[in-house]
C-alpha positions as CSV (number, residue, x, y, z in Angstrom):
1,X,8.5,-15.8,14.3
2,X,8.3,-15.0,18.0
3,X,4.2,-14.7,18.9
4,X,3.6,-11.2,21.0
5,X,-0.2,-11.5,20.6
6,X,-2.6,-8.8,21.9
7,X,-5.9,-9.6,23.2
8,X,-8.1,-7.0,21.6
9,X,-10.6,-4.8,23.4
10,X,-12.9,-3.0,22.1
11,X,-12.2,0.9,21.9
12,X,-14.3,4.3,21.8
13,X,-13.5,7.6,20.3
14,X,-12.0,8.4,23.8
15,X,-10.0,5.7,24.4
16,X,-8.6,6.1,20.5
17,X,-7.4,9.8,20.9
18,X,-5.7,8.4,24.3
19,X,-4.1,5.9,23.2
20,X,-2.9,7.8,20.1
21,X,-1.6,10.5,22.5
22,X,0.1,7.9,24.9
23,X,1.4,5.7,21.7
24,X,3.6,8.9,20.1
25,X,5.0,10.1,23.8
26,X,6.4,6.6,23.8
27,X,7.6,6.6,20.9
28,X,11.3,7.2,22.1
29,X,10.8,5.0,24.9
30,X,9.6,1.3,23.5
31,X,12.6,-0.3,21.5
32,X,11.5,-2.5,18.6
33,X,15.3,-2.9,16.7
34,X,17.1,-5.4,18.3
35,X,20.9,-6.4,17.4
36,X,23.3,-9.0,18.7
37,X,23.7,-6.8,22.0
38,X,20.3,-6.1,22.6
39,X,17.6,-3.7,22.1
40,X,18.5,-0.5,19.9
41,X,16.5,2.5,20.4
42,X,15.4,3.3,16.3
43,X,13.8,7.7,17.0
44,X,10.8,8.3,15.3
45,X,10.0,12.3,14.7
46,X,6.0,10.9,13.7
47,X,3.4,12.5,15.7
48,X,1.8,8.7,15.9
49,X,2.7,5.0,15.3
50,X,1.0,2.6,13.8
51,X,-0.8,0.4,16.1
52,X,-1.3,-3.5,15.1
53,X,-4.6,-5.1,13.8
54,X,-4.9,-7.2,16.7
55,X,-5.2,-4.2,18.8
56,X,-8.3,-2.9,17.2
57,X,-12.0,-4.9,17.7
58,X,-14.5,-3.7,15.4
59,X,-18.4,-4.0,16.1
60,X,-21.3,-2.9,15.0
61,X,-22.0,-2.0,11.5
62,X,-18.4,-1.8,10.5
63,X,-17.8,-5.4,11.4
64,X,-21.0,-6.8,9.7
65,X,-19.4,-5.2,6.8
66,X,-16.1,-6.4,7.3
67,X,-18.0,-10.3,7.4
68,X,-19.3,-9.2,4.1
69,X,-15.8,-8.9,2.5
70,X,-14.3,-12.1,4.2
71,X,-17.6,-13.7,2.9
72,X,-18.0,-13.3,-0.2
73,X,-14.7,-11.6,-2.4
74,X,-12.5,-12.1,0.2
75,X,-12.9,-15.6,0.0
76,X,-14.1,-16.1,-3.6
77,X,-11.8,-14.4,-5.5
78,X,-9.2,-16.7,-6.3
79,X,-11.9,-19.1,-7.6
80,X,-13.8,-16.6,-10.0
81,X,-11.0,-15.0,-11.4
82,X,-7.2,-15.4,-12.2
83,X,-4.6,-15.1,-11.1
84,X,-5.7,-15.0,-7.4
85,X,-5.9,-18.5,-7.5
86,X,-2.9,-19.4,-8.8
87,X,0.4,-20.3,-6.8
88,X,2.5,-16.9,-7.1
89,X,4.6,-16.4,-3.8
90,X,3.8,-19.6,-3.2
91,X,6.5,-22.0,-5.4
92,X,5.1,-20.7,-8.6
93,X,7.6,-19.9,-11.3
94,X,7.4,-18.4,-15.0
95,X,8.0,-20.2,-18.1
96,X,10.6,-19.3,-20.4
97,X,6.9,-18.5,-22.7
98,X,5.5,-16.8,-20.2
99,X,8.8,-14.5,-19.8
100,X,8.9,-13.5,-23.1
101,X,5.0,-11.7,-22.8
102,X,5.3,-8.3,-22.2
103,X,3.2,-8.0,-18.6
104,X,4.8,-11.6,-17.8
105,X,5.4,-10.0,-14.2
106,X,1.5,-8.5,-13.9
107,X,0.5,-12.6,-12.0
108,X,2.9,-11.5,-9.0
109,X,1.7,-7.8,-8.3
110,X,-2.1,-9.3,-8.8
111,X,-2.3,-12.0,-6.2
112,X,-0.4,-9.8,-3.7
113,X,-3.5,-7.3,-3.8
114,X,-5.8,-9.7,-2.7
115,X,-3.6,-11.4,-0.4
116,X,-2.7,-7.9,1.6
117,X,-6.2,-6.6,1.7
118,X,-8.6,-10.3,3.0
119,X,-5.3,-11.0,5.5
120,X,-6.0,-7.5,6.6
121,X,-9.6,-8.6,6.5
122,X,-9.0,-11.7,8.4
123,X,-6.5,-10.6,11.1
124,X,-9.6,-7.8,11.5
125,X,-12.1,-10.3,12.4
126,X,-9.8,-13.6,14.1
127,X,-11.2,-14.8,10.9
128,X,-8.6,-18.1,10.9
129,X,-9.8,-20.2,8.3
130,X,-9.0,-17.1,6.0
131,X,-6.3,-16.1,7.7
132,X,-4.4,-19.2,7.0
133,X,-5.1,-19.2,3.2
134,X,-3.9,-15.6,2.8
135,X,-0.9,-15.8,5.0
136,X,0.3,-19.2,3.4
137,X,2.3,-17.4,0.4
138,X,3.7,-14.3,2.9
139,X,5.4,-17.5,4.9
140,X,6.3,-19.1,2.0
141,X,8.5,-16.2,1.0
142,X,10.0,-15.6,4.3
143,X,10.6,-19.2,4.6
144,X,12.3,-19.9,1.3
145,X,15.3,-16.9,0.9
146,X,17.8,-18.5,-1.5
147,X,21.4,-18.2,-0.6
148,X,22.0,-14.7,-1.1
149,X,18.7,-13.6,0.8
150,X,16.8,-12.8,-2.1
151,X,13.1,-13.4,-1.2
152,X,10.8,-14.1,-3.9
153,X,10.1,-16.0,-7.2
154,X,13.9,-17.0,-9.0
155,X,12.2,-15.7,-12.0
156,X,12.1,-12.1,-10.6
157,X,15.4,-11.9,-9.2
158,X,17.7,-10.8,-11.8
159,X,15.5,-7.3,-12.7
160,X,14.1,-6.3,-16.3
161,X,11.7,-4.3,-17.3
162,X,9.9,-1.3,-15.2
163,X,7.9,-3.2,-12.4
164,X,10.6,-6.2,-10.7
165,X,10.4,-5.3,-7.3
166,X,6.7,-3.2,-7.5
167,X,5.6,-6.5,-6.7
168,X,7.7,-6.7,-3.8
169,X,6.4,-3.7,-2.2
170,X,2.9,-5.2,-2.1
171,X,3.6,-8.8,-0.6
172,X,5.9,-7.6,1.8
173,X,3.0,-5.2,3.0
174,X,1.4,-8.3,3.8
175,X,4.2,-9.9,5.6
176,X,4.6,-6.8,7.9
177,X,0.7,-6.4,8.9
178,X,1.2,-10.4,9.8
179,X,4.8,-9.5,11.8
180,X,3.5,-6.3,13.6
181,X,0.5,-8.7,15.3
182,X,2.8,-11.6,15.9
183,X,6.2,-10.2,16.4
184,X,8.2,-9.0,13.8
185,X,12.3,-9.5,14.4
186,X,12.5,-12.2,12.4
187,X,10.6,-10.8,9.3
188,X,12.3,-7.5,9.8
189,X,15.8,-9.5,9.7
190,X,14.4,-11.5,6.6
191,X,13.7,-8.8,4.7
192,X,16.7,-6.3,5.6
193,X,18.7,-9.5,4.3
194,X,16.8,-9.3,1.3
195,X,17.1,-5.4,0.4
196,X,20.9,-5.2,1.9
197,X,22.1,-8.3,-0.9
198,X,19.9,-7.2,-3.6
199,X,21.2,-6.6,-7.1
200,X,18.5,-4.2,-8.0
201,X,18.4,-0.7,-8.5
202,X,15.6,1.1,-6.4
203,X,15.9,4.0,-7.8
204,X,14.5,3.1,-11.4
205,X,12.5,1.9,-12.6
206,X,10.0,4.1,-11.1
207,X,7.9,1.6,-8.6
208,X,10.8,-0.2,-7.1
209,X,11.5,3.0,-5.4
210,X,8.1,1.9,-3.5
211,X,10.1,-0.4,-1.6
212,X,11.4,1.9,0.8
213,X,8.4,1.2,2.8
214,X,9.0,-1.7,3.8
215,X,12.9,-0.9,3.5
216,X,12.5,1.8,6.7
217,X,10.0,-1.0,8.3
218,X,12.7,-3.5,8.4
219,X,15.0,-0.8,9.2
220,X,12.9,0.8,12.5
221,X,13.3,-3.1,13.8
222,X,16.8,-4.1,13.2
223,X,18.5,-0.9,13.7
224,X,20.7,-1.7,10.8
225,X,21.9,2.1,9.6
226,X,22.6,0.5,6.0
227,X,19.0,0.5,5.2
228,X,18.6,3.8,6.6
229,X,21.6,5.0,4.0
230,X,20.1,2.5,1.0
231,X,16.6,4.1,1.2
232,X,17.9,7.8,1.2
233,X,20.6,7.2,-1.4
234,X,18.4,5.8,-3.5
235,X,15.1,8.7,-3.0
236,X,18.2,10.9,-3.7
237,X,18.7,8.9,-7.1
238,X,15.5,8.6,-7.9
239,X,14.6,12.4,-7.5
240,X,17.3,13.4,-10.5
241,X,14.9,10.9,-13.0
242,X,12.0,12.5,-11.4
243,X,11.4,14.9,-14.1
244,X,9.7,12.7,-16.2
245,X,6.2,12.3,-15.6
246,X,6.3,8.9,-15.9
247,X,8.5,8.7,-13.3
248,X,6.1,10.4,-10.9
249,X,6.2,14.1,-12.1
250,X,7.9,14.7,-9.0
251,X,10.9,16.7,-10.1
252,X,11.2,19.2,-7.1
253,X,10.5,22.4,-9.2
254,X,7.4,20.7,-10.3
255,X,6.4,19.5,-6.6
256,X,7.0,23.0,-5.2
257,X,5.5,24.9,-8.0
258,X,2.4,23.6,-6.7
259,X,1.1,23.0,-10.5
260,X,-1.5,19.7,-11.5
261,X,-0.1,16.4,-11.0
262,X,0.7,14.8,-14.6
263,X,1.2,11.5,-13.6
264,X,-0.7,7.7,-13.1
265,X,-2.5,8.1,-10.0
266,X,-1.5,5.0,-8.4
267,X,2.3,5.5,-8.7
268,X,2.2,9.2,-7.6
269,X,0.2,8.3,-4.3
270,X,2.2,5.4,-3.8
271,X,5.8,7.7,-4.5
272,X,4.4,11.2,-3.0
273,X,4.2,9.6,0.7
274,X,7.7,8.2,0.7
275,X,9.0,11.5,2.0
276,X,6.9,11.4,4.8
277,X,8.3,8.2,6.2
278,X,11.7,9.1,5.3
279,X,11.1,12.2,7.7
280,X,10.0,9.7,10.4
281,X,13.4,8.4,10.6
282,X,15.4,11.2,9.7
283,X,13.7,14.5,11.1
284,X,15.3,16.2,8.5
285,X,12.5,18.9,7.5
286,X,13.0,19.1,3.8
287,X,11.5,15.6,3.7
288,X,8.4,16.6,5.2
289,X,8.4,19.6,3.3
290,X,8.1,18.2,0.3
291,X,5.2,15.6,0.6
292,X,2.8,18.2,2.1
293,X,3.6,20.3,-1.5
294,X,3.2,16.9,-3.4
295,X,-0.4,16.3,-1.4
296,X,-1.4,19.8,-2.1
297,X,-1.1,19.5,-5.7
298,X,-3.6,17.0,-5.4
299,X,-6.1,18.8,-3.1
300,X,-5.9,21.8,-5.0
301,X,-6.5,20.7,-8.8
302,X,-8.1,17.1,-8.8
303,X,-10.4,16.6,-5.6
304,X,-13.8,15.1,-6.6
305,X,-16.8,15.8,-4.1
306,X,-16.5,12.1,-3.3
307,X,-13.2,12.7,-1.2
308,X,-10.8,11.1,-3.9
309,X,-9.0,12.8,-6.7
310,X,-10.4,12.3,-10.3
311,X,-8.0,9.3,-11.3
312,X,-8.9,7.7,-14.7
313,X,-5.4,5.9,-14.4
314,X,-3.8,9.4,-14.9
315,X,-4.8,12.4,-13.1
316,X,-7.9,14.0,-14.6
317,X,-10.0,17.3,-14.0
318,X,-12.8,18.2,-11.6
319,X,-15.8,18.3,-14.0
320,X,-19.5,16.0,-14.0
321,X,-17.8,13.7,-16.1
322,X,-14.8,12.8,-14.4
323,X,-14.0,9.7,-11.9
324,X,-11.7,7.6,-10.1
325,X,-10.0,4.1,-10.2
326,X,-10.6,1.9,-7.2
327,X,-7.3,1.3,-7.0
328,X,-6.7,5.1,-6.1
329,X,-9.5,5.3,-3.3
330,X,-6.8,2.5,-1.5
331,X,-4.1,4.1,-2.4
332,X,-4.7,8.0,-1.4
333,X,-6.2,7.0,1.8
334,X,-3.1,4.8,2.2
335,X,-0.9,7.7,1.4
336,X,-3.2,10.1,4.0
337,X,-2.9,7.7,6.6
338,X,1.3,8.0,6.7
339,X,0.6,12.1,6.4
340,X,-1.7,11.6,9.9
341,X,0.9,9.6,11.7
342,X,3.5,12.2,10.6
343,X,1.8,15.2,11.7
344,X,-0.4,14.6,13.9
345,X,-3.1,16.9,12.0
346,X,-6.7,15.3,12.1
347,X,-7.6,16.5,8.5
348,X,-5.5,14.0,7.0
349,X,-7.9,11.4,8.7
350,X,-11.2,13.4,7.9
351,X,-9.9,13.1,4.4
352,X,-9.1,9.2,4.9
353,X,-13.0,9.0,6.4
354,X,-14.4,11.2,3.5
355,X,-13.0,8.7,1.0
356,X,-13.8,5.8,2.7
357,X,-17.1,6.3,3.0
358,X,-18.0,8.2,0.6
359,X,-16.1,7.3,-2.6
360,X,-15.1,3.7,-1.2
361,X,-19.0,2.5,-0.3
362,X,-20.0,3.6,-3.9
363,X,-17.8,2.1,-5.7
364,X,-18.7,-1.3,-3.8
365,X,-21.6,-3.6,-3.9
366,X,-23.3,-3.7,-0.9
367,X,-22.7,-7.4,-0.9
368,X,-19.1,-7.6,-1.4
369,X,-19.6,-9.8,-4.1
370,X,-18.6,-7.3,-7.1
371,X,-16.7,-4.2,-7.7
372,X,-15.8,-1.3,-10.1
373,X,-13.0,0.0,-11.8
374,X,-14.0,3.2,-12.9
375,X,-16.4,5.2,-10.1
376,X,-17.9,8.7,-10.1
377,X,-19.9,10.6,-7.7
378,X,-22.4,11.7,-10.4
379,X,-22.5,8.1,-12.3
380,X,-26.1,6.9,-12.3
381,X,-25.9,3.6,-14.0
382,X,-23.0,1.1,-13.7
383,X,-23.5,-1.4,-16.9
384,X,-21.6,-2.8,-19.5
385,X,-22.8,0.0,-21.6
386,X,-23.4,3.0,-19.2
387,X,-20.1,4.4,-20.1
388,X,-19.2,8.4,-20.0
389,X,-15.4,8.3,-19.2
390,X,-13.9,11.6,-20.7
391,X,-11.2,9.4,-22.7
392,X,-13.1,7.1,-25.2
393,X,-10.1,4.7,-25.3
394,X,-11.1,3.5,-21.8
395,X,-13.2,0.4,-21.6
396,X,-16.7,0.9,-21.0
397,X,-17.5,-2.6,-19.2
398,X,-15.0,-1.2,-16.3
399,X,-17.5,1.4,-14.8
400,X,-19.9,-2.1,-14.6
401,X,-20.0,-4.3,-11.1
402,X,-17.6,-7.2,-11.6
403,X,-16.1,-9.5,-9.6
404,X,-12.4,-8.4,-11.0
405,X,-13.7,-5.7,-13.3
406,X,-9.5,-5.1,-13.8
407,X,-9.7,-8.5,-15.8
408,X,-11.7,-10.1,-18.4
């Protein structure tokens, strides 16, 4: 990889908004897709773009807290609590035993979460020692495509069951955080390799179509049309499965009836954004029409007072009792944050702030050194015992402080 590092400075509200305003004029102007004869101009129709880690110093409080996380489970996780410390993404394989468990696949989306969020955490704070654990298994990856340009565990490769490429998604977040600060041709051309030779469908099941994230990513640096025509064909494919809710509940009657969401939290807010960034590189309105109605079903029927929707794994209701999965709190402010850079309209990031501090700090230590599951705003006790989730069925231990309260 080519090493375009930026020296960080740090930046006021001021200089932000300027910046931001600057960043989307250029837009048009700063080429990042580059082809054998030369630089090709990829249009964004995004009121913002993203800007790279290493352009961002925090101070103050937020950095003390930062320190806290690359302290204590940033660090520790992957030795008080499988599989984080285990070798997936990094030369790890699955047994022919371990294959025939039903969640065999659940090791490689697990590590992936940790490393994406402390090599976040890391790149953040020039933290290096962590930086170089966490980044090990993304260049790993990249490093070790097998002839056809697969990237990944062999294992994986040939796809079964509903989550073969959901994993993908999350890793390769990881590997484009680490590109955008250090220069990202040659992970964009690694993984447009990957998706273009791929024998998998990412239409269905219904996360793999979460790979057009990183699809468009690879494509806004490359310039290679065929990933611009393999992540619309396939939105286009998944859209006629979409009917079923648990394959998003995003059939477009459904999203533009404006009705509750009936659907797992996580894979609706990682789905419902997807338009959004297809819009970015298409301007075609309909896109961008139909995230905003799939966002509004969420703000208008399942908004706690804590800034997140009421998420106990599947979308709930808005009464004392109901509460949130960590899990979402990442993953709606994730979504949010592509709705910002699309529009341009600041409520998208007072939402993102609302949730962060608000519905993220609570269901936190303040040490960093144990988390929750399950979070309300009107919980009062989080013990083993302290349960009052509205479905019974849902463990009571997982509204308790645990180091990986996902996994005992």
């Amino acid at each position: 990889m080519t090493d375009d590092r930026q020296v960080a400075q740090p930046m006021g509200r001021r200089g932000f908004l300027r910046g931001a305003v600057y960043g989307s004029a250029a837009l048009w102007l700063e080429p990042k897709a580059w082809t054998e004869n030369g630089p090709v101009t990829v249009y964004k129709h995004s009121a913002f773009d993203e800007m790279s880690l290493g352009c961002i110093a925090s101070e103050g409080w937020l950095r003390l807290y930062l320190k806290k996380q690359a302290d204590q489970l940033g660090s520790h996780l992957p030795e008080v609590s499988e599989p984080f410390g285990g070798e997936y993404w990094n030369g790890r394989e699955a047994s022919a035993a371990e294959k025939r468990i039903e969640d065999w696949w659940w090791p490689w989306e697990q590590r992936p979460y940790w490393i994406d969020g402390a090599l976040r955490c890391a790149m953040l704070l020039k933290d290096e020692r962590l930086l170089a654990r966490t980044s090990a298994p993304v260049r790993f990856t990249l490093d070790h495509p097998d002839a056809s340009g697969y990237l990944g565990p062999v294992c994986m490769k040939t796809p079964t069951g509903d989550y073969s490429r959901w994993p993908h998604t999350i890793l390769f977040r990881a590997a484009m955080a680490l590109a955008d600060e250090h220069g990202g041709r040659a992970t964009a051309e690694r993984l447009a390799a990957h998706y273009l030779a791929d024998v998998a469908d990412y239409a269905l099941p219904v996360r793999n179509i979460t790979n057009l994230e990183a699809m468009l990513w690879a494509y806004e640096r490359t310039g290679n049309k065929r990933l611009l025509a393999l992540a619309e064909r396939s939105w286009a494919q998944f859209l006629r499965s979409a009917p079923d809710n648990e394959h998003g509940d995003m059939a477009v009657e459904r999203v533009m009836g404006g009705g509750p969401v009936n659907c797992h939290g996580v894979t609706y807010a990682e789905i419902s954004k997807l338009p959004a960034i297809l819009y970015t590189y298409t301007g075609k309105r309909e896109y961008l029409e139909f995230a905003l109605a799939a966002q509004r079903r969420v703000l208008d029927h399942h908004m706690l007072v804590d800034g997140v929707p009421s998420t106990s794994e599947h979308y709930g209701g808005t009464t004392a009792r109901d509460v949130h999965e960590t899990c979402d709190i990442s993953d709606h402010t994730w979504s949010w944050g592509d709705l910002l850079a699309v529009t341009g309209d600041g409520a998208w990031g007072d939402r993102i702030e609302r949730a962060c501090m608000n519905a993220g700090l609570g269901a936190l230590r303040k040490d960093w050194k144990a988390l929750q599951y399950f979070s309300g705003p009107n919980q009062i006790l989080a013990t083993a015992t302290a349960n009052y989730l509205p479905d019974p069925l849902l463990a009571a231990e997982m509204m308790a402080f645990q180091p990986n309260p996902g996994h005992h």
